[in-house]
N, C-alpha and C positions, 0 to 999 in steps of 0.2 A: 469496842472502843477502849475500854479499860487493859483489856489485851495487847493492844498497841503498844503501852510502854515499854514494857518488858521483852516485847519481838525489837523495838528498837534499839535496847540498850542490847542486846544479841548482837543488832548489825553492827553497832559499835564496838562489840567486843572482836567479833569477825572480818570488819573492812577498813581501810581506813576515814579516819574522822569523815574527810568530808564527802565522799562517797556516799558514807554511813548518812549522813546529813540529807542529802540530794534524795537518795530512795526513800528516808523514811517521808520524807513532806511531797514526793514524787505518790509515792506509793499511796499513804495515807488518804492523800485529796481523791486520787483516783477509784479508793475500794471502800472506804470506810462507810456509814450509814450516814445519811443526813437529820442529825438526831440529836435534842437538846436534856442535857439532865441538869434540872433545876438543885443546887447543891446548898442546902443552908448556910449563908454567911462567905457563900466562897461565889465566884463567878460560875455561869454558865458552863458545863462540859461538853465543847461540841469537839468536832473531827480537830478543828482547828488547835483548841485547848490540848487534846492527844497526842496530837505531833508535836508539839513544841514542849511539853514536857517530857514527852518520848525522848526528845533530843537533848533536853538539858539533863537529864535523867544520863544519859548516855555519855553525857561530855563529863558530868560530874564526874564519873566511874571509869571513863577511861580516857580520857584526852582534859582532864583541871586545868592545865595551863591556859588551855584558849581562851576558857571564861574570861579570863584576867587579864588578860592582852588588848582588849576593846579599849580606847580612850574616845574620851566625848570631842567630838568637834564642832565649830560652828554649823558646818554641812547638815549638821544633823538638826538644827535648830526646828524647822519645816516641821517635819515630822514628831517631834516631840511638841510642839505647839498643835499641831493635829491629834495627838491622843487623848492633850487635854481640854479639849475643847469642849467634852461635857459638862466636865465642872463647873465650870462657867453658866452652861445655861443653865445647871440645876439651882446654882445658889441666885442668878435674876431670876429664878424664876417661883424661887422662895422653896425649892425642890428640898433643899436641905444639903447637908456638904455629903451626906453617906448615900446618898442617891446618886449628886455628882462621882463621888470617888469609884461607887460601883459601874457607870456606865463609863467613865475613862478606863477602867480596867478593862472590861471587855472590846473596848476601843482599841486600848492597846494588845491584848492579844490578838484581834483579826487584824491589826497594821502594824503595830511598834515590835512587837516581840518578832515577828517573821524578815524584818528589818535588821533587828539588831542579830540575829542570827545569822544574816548572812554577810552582816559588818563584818565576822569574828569567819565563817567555813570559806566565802564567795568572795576573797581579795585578789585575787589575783586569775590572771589569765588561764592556766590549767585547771580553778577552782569553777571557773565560768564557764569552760565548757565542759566539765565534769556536769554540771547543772542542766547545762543546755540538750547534752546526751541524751542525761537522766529525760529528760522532758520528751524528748524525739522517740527514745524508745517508748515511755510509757503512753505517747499517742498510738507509736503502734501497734502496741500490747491492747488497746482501746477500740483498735477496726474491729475485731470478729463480734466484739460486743455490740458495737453499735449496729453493724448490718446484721445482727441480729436481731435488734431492735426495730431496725427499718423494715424487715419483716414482720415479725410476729407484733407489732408495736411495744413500747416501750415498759416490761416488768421485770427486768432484772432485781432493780432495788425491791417490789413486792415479792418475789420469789425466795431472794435470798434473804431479808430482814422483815416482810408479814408486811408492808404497806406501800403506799407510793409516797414520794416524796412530794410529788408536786400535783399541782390539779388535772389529773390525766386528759382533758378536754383541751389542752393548752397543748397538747402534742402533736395534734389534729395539724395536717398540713392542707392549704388552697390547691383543689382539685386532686386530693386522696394521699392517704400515705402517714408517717409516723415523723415524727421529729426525736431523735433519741434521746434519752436523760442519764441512762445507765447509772452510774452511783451518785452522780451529782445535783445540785440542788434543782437545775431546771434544765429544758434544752438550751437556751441559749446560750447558759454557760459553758457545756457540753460543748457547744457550736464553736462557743471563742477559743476553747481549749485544744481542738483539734486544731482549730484555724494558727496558734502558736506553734503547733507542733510542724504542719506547712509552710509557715515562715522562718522556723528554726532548720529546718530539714533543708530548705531552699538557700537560703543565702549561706549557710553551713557548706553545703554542697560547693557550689560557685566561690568557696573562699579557701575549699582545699582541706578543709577540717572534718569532714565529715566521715566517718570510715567507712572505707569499697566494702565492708563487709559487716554485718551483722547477724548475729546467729547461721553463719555461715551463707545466709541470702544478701546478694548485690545492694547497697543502701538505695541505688538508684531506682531499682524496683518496688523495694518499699517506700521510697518516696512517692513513686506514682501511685502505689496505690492506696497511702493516705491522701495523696491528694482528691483522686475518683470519691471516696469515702467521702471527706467531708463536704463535695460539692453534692451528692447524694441525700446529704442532710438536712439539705434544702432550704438555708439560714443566709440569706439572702445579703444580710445588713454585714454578716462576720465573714462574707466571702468578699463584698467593696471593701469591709479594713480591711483585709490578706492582701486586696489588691493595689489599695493606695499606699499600705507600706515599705510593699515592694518596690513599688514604682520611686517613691522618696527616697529609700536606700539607693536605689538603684541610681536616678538620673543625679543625687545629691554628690553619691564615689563617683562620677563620671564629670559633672560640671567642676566638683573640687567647692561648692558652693553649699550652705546651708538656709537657703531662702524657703524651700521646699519643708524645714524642718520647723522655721518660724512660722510658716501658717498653720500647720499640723498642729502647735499648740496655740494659735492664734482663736481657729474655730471654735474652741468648747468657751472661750472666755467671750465672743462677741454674742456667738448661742444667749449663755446667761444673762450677757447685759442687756440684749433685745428685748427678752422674754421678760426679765425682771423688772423692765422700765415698763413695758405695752408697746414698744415701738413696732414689735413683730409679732401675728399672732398664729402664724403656721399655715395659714388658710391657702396663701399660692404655691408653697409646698405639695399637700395634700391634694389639690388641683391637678399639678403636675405631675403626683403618681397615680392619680385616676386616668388621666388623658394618656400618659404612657405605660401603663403597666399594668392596675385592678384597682378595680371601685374598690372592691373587698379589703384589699392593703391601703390604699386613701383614707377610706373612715375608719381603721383603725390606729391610721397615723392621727387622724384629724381627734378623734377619740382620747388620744394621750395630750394633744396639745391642748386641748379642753379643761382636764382635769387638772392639766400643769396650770393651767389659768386659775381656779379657783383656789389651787392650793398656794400660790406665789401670794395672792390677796390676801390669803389666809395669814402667808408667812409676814407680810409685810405690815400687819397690824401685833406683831411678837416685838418682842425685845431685840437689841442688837444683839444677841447671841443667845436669838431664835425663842422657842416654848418650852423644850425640853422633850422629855420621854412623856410615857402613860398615852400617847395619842391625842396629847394638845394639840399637835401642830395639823390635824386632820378635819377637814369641815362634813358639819352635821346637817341635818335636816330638822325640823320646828319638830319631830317627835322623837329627838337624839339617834337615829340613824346615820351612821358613818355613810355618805354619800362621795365620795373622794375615794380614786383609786392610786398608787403613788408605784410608777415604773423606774423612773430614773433615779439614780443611787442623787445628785444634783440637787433635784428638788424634794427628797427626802432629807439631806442634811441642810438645806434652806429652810426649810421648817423647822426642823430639831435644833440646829444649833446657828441659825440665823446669818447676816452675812460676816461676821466673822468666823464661824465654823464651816461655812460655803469656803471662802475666800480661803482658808489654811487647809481644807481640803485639796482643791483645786494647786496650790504652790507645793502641799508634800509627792504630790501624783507628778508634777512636772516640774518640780526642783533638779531630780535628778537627769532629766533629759536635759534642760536649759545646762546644766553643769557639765554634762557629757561633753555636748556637740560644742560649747564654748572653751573646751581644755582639747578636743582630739579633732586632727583636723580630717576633713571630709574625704582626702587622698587613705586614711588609714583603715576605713569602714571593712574595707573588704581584704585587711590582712587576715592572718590566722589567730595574731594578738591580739584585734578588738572587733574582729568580725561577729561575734556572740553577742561583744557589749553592742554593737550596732542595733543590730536585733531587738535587744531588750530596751534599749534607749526609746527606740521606732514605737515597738508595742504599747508602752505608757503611756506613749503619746495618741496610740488610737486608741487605748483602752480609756482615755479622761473622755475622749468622743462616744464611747459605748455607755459611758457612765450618763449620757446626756439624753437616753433614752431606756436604757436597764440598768439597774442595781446589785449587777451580778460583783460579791467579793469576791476575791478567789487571793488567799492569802500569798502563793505563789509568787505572784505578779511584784509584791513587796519585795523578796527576796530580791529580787529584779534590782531596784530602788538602793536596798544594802550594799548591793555587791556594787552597784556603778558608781555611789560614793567613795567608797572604799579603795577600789580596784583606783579612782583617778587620783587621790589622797596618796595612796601608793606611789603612782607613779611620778606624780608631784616630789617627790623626794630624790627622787633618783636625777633631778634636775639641777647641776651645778649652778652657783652664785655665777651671778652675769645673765643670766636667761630669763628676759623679763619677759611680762606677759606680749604675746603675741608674735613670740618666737624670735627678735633680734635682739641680738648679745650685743651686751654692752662691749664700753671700751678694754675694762681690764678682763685679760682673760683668767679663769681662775688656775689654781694650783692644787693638783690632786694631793700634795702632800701635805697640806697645810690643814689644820684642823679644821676651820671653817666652812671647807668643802666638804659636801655630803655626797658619794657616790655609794646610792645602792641602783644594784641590776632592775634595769626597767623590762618589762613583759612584751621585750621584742622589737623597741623603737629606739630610733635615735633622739637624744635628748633635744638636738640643734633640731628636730621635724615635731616633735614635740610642742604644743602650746602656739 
């Protein structure tokens, strides 16, 4: 892990910047150890911390200028009110400000810094799918591992770093077989990560961006055979997101309509208000996947929806912005036994940092999708200039849905967030005076000569189809 910096600032010496960018947080997430060093007076050093000073390490020494190019925008407000959102609960909670300030720093490394990283590498259209590549290939660099795993069960990580990352019983698939982990924190995150690489691969492909050839092999065939791979996985929940995202991109480019988009962020916000009020308690859910599908899977839905129960009660006797850290926000039993199990990332920061760290969670996760799909219109999804940002829009939007029953980070996913503000911030310029919002030009029309007018090159669109 320490090792990492100095192979990064390599790549940065060897590729260009953002390239160099793409592999080292591509790469990184994919091989590194899942592994925390407790550092005195400094945050945490996980994979996460490695790569992003890998990277800044890299920019300092060979590309300075970019640092400095970053300007703050309103856009960005979401997310910077989401990193500080511990501070908050540490000082109501009488935590002290050096507790608050430590767990916003770590806050901000697993979401703020992977964010503003890709404000500055992932603005523009060949930066996103420089990114997007990056991703596609390192899924597929990822099959031989995994169906290695699906055989022998899951010990890469024990093999190559002396332990398992995750509770190996948890691998255990309904009616035999392995569920892979390979370097990452758990299967299911494994599961999601492929399952991007199948969505990236897919609508990439159908939008003409994808190259006939990789490592000299047809993409098409490596697309099918990521695909066989991760339905082999057997991750049931991340094969419905693959397939309702597809389905949203798909019918949303085809109607020219974004209805399909507002539900998609519709569901994790009514999820929450059901659950947090008691209006909904899971029970006809779990019903319904016992009667169609396995007891087995039922009560271990019904199983989470239980625990969300007691910990929501838990949460709802905390402050407005929640208990904090140390495992306040966890319920005990009358001889201090933590009896509370806590899967969704959701009801994890409902307790921590209450509903206003819920609530800035939830708008930095879907800020940048509501921003997208409100700036580009639904005819453009499947050009070559934002057929990537399509994708990554779509994903955040199922990824706040995975959030509502697992707590998988994956810093990644941010980048995502950066670049789609960014990238539409961009293109927002390239838009002459008279082009108000929702695409009809006023009366005067403007004058390319006149200083007032700002024409810079937009990534591929006409400004009049624009907005």
């Amino acid at each position: 892990m320490f090792g990492w910096i100095p192979l990064v600032v390599v790549l940065f010496a060897k590729l260009k910047a953002r390239v160099a960018a793409a592999v080292a947080f591509v790469g990184g997430w994919m091989f590194l150890p899942v592994a925390t060093y407790n550092l005195p007076a400094l945050p945490d050093y996980t994979k996460t911390t490695a790569i992003c000073l890998g990277i800044y390490a890299g920019a300092y020494f060979f590309d300075k200028e970019r640092l400095s190019e970053f300007r703050f925008n309103a856009a960005d407000i979401p997310i910077l009110l989401w990193c500080t959102a511990p501070f908050f609960s540490a000082i109501a909670n009488g935590l002290g400000p050096y507790n608050g300030l430590s767990q916003s720093m770590y806050q901000s490394i697993s979401w703020g810094i992977p964010y503003y990283i890709a404000r500055i590498y992932f603005s523009d259209a060949d930066s996103i799918k420089t990114l997007a590549l990056a991703i596609f290939i390192g899924c597929i660099v990822y099959i031989p591992f995994c169906l290695f795993e699906l055989i022998m069960s899951p010990q890469l990580h024990r093999l190559t770093y002396g332990y398992h990352q995750s509770d190996f019983l948890q691998t255990l698939r309904d009616g035999g077989g392995f569920r892979p982990m390979v370097y990452m924190d758990h299967g299911l995150m494994t599961s999601m990560w492929m399952v991007l690489g199948v969505f990236l691969g897919t609508w990439l492909f159908f939008c003409g961006v994808l190259p006939k050839k990789i490592l000299q092999v047809p993409s098409l065939y490596l697309l099918i055979l990521l695909i066989f791979t991760t339905i082999m996985m057997k991750s049931v929940g991340a094969i419905v997101l693959l397939l309702i995202g597809l389905t949203v991109l798909s019918i949303s480019n085809k109607t020219k309509s974004t209805l399909l988009v507002m539900i998609l962020l519709v569901i994790p916000v009514l999820y929450i208000y059901t659950r947090t009020t008691g209006i909904w308690d899971g029970r006809n859910l779990s019903g319904y996947v016992e009667e169609k599908f396995s007891a087995t899977r039922a009560q271990s839905l019904q199983f989470r929806f239980d625990n969300e129960t007691i910990l929501i009660n838990k949460a709802r006797q905390g402050t407005f912005f929640g208990w904090g850290g140390f495992g306040r926000s966890r319920v005990y039993d009358d001889k201090g036994k933590d009896i509370s199990i806590t899967d969704g990332l959701w009801i994890i920061t409902f307790g921590q940092n209450g509903i206003y760290g819920l609530a800035m969670m939830v708008i930095a996760i879907q800020w940048p999708v509501m921003f997208f799909f409100l700036r580009v219109k639904p005819e453009l999804w499947k050009t070559k200039a934002w057929g990537a940002s399509a994708v990554m829009a779509v994903f955040l939007g199922i990824y706040m849905i995975d959030n509502l029953l697992n707590g998988m980070i994956n810093p990644i996913y941010m980048l995502f967030s950066g670049s789609l503000i960014t990238m539409i911030l961009n293109a927002s310029k390239a838009l002459p005076v008279g082009i108000e919002a929702g695409g009809i030009p006023s009366e005067s029309k403007p004058d390319p000569s006149k200083p007032h007018t700002r024409f810079i090159p937009s990534p591929g669109i006409e400004p009049s189809r624009f907005i």
